[in-house]
N, C-alpha and C positions, 0 to 999 in steps of 0.2 A: 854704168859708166856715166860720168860726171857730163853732164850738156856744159859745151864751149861758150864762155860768156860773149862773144861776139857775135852769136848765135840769139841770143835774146832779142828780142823788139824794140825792149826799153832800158836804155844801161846811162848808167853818171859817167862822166867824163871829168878828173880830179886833175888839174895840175898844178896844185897849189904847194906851197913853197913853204908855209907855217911860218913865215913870218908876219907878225900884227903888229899896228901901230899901235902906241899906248894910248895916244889921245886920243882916236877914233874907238878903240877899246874902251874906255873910260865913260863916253858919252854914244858908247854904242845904243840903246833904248830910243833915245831923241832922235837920233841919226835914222833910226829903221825908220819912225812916225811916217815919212813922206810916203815911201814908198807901199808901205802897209796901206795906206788909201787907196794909193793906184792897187793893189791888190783887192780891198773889198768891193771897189765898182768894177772890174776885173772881174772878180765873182757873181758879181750880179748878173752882167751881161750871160756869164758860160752856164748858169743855171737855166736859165732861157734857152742859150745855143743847145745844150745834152738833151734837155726835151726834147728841140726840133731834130737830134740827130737821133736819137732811138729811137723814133718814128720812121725814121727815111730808113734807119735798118733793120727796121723791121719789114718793110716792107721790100728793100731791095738787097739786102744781104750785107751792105755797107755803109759807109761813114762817107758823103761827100768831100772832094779834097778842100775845098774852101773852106768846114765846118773844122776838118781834121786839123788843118792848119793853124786856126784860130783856139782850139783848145789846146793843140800843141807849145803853143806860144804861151798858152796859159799857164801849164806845166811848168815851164823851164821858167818862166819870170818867177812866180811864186817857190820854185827853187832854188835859184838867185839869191830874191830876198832872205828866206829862212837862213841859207845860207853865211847870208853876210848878220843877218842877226844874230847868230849864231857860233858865229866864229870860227865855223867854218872856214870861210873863205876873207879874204879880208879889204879888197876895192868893196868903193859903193858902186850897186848895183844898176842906179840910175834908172829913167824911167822908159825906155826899154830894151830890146833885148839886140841893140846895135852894137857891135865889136865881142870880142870872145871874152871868158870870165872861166876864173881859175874852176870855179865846179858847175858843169854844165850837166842837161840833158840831151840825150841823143834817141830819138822816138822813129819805128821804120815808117815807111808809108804807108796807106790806108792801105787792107787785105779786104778781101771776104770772110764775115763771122757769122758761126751760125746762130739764126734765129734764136734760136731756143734758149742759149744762152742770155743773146742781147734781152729777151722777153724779161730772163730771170735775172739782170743783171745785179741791182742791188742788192736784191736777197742772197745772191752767188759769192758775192763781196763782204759780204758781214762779217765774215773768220779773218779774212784779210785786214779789216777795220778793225776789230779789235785789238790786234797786232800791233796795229800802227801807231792807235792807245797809246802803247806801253815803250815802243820803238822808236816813236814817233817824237821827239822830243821839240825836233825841225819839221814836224810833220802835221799833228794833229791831228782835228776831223773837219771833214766837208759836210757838215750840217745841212742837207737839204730839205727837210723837214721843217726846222723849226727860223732857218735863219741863214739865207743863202747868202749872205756878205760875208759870214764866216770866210776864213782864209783858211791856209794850211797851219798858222801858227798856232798851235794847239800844245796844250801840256804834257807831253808826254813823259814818262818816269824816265827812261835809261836819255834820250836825249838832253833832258833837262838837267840832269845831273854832270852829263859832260860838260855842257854849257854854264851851267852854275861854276863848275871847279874850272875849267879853262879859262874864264873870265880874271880870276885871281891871276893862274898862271901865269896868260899874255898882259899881264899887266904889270908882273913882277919880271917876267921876260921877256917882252917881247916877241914873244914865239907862242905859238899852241903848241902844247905835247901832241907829240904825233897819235898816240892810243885813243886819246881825247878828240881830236880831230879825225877818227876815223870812225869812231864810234855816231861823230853825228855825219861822217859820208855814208855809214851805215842807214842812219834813221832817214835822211834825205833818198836813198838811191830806192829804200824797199818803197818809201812813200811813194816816191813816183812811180815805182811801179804801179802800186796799187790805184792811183788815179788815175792814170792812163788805164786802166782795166775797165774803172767807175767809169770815166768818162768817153769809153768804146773808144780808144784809140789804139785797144790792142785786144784781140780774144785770148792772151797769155793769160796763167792764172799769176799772181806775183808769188815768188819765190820767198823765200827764206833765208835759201843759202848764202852766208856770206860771200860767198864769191864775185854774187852779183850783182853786189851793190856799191861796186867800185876797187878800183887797187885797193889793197890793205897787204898788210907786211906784218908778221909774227916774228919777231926778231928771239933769237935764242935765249932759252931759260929754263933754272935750274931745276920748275917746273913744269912740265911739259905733261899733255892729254895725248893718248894715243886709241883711236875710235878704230875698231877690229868687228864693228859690228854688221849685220848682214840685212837688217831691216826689218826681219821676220820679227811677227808676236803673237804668241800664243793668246786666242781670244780668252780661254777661263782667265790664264793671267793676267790680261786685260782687266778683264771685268772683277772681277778680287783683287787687286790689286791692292786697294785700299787695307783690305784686311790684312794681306800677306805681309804686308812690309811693316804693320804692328809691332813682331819682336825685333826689328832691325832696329825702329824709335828708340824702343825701351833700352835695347842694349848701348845705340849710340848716347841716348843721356847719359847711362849709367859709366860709358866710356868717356863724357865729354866733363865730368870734376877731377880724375887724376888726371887727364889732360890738361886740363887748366894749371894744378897744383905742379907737375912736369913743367908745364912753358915758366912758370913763376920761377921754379927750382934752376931751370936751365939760362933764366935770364941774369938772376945773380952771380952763375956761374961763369956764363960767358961775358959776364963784365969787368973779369979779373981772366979769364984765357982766351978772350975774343974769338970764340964757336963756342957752339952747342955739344957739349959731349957727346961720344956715338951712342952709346945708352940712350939716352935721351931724343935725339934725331931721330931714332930705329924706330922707338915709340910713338914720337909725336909725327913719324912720317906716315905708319901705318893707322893711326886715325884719321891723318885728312884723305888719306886714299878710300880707308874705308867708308868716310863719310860721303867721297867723290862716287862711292859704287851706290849705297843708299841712293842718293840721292838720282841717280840715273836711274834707277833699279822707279824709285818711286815717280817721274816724270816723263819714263818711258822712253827714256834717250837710248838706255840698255832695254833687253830682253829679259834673261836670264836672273832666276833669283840669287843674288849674292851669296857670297859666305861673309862669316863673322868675323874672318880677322885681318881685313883688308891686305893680304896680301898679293904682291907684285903680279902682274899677269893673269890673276884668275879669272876676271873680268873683260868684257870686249870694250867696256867704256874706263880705260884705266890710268893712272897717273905714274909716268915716270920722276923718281925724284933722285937728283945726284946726291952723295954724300956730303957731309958738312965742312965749310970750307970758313978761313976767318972770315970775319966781320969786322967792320968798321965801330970803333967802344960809340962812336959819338952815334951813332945810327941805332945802334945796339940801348940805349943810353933813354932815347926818345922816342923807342918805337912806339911805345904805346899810344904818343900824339901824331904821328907822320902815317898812323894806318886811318887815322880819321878820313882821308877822302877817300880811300881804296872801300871802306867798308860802306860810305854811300853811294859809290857805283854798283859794289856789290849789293846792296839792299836791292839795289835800281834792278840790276842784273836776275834776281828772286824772281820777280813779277815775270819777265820773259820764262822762268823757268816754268812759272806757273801757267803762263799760257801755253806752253807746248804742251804741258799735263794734262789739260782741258780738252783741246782740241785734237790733241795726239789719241785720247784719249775714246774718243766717239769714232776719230777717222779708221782707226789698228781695230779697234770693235768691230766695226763693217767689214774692212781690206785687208783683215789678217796683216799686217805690216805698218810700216812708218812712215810717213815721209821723210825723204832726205832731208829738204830743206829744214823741215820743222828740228829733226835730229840732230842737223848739225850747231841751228845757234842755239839749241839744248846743250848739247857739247861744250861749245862757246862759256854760254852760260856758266857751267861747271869748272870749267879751265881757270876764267877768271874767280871762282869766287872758292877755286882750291889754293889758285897763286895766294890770293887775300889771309886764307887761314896757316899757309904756308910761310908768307910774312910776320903773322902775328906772334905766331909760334916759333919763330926764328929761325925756323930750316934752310931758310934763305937771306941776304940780302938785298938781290934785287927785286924793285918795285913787280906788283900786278900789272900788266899788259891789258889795258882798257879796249883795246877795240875786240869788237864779236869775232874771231876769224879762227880758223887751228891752221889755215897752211903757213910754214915755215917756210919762209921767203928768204934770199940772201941778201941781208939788207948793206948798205952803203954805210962806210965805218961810221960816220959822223951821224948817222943816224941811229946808232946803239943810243947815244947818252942823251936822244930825247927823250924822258918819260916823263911822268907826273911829279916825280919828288927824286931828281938824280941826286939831291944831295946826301941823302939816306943811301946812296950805294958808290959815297968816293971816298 
């Protein structure tokens, strides 16, 4: 059963409205400069303070409230800033943490931790920091080794990508795409988690799960992931893995050149009857399903070894796809240039896959099972980067759904026609 995210320790608090100014957008870089100082001596000082606190709880089981406070404060500033450099959120953030701001942190009071953990704490956080890597777009690393002025603003793949593309977005609209902007409440909300862990302000491990790293909204689509899966994993399957899923490779290449020569065939077609014939649908729906099972099959989101002909339901990690409906010629027309940003989220999206294979990977080894969290933005992972193939291949018109999440939220009418590229689906 699913843990209540108001039940967490450490959760983002989102009330931000997507709307951006174009000129603060424009000379966003310049704009953060100020604040990014206050951040580095900011850093200086809490490299110092975590010391003195993993001392005092080590010896007394906790975090003083004065120590906790001051790191807390640290947190939420340096999420603030990312935040607004980001685009996430769009007031400046100013230098400090006086009056409320669209994306906040909410951290509980200091508890009792145990020992053993605070002793191992860094070492304990390393799976989590890698994550963050890749998650972390608004996030980064906290370099304490080599360079404690380091900030949170660090490069991370899937962050940096929504931030790269929303930058054009809010500039050409005025708005962040909603997907795009959740994607970095995503990479903000796991970061803080994770730092508040680093910096003992919470004995939580940080999650994964989308859930918990702020509202996020799945608004309805003609591609949809449906996870039926129980957790369990067979360790030989584990551990072979690698080998097993060999003739799945070889068969998906050898499936993915008439797919291609399909999508070509069916593009010409549907440029003179605007859809995709159902021949052609039927085909090119059960390659991206079947590539959606592979690919779970191989990163350990799924259990069970696949079958070969991606069919509907056989899978607990499976993709429902609707039938083929018009399309718009003009969309239909240029797809091949309007999937350019979808496919660098999805690149982005890869690296996440690849870390849950990793780490899923040594964890399911040990504890015969999976973790939720890791499964689900695995899921995520797949969802989006089945939409992506699903678009390209024209099964669909509407845009990939950028943020990490699978629940199906009822979203507010006006907020259907925010995506990445609405003009490709009017």
């Amino acid at each position: 059963m699913h843990e209540d995210m108001a039940d967490r320790p450490v959760r983002l608090v989102v009330t931000d409205d997507l709307v951006r100014s174009r000129a603060t957008v424009l000379f966003r870089l310049f704009l953060a400069i100020p604040v990014y100082i206050v951040v580095a001596f900011w850093s200086v000082a809490a490299f110092f303070v975590v010391i003195v606190a993993w001392l005092i709880a080590l010896v007394h089981g906790r975090v003083p409230n004065g120590i906790h406070e001051f790191l807390t404060s640290y947190v939420r500033y340096t999420t603030r800033v990312n935040a607004y450099f980001h685009l996430v959120a769009n007031p400046y953030p100013g230098f400090s943490l006086l009056g409320a701001y669209p994306v906040d942190v909410e951290i509980h009071e200091p508890v009792r931790q145990r020992r053993w953990t605070v002793f191992f704490r860094l070492f304990l956080a390393l799976p989590a920091l890698i994550v963050v890597g890749l998650t972390g777009g608004v996030g980064g690393s906290l370099n304490l080794r080599r360079d404690p002025t380091t900030t949170f603003a660090g490069a991370g793949t899937l962050g940096s990508a929504a931030a790269f593309l929303g930058w054009f977005a809010s500039l050409v609209r005025g708005r962040m795409p909603r997907g795009l902007r959740d994607v970095g409440v995503y990479s903000l909300g796991y970061t803080a988690q994770t730092y508040a862990y680093l910096l003992l302000l919470t004995d939580r491990y940080p999650s994964t799960d989308p859930r918990f790293a702020g509202q996020q909204e799945l608004p309805q689509h003609p591609i949809r992931i449906e996870v039926n899966d129980d957790l369990g994993r067979a360790r030989l399957l584990v551990l072979f893995r690698g080998l097993l899923v060999l003739p799945h490779l070889v068969w998906l290449f050898l499936w993915t050149i008439p797919a291609i020569l399909a999508s070509f065939a069916g593009w010409l077609i549907a440029l003179f009857i605007a859809r995709l014939p159902l021949p052609l649908h039927r085909f090119l729906a059960a390659y991206v399903r079947y590539s959606a099972h592979v690919s779970s099959f191989l990163g350990l989101v799924g259990g069970p070894f696949p079958g070969f002909v991606g069919k509907e339901g056989s899978y607990p990690i499976d993709l429902v796809i609707d039938p083929p409906e018009r399309q718009p010629r003009a969309g239909l027309l240029f797809r091949g240039i309007l999937v350019i940003p979808a496919i660098i989220v999805a690149i982005a999206y890869s690296g996440i896959a690849n870390t849950v294979a990793f780490l899923g990977w040594w964890y399911a080894l040990v504890r015969g099972r999976m973790p939720s969290g890791l499964r689900d933005i695995g899921a995520a992972a797949i969802r989006y980067q089945a939409q992506t193939w699903a678009y390209s291949f024209l099964l669909t018109a509407q845009y990939p759904y950028a943020a990490p999440t699978l629940e199906r939220l009822p979203p507010e009418p006006e907020q259907l026609a925010l995506d990445l590229a609405p003009w490709a689906a009017t």
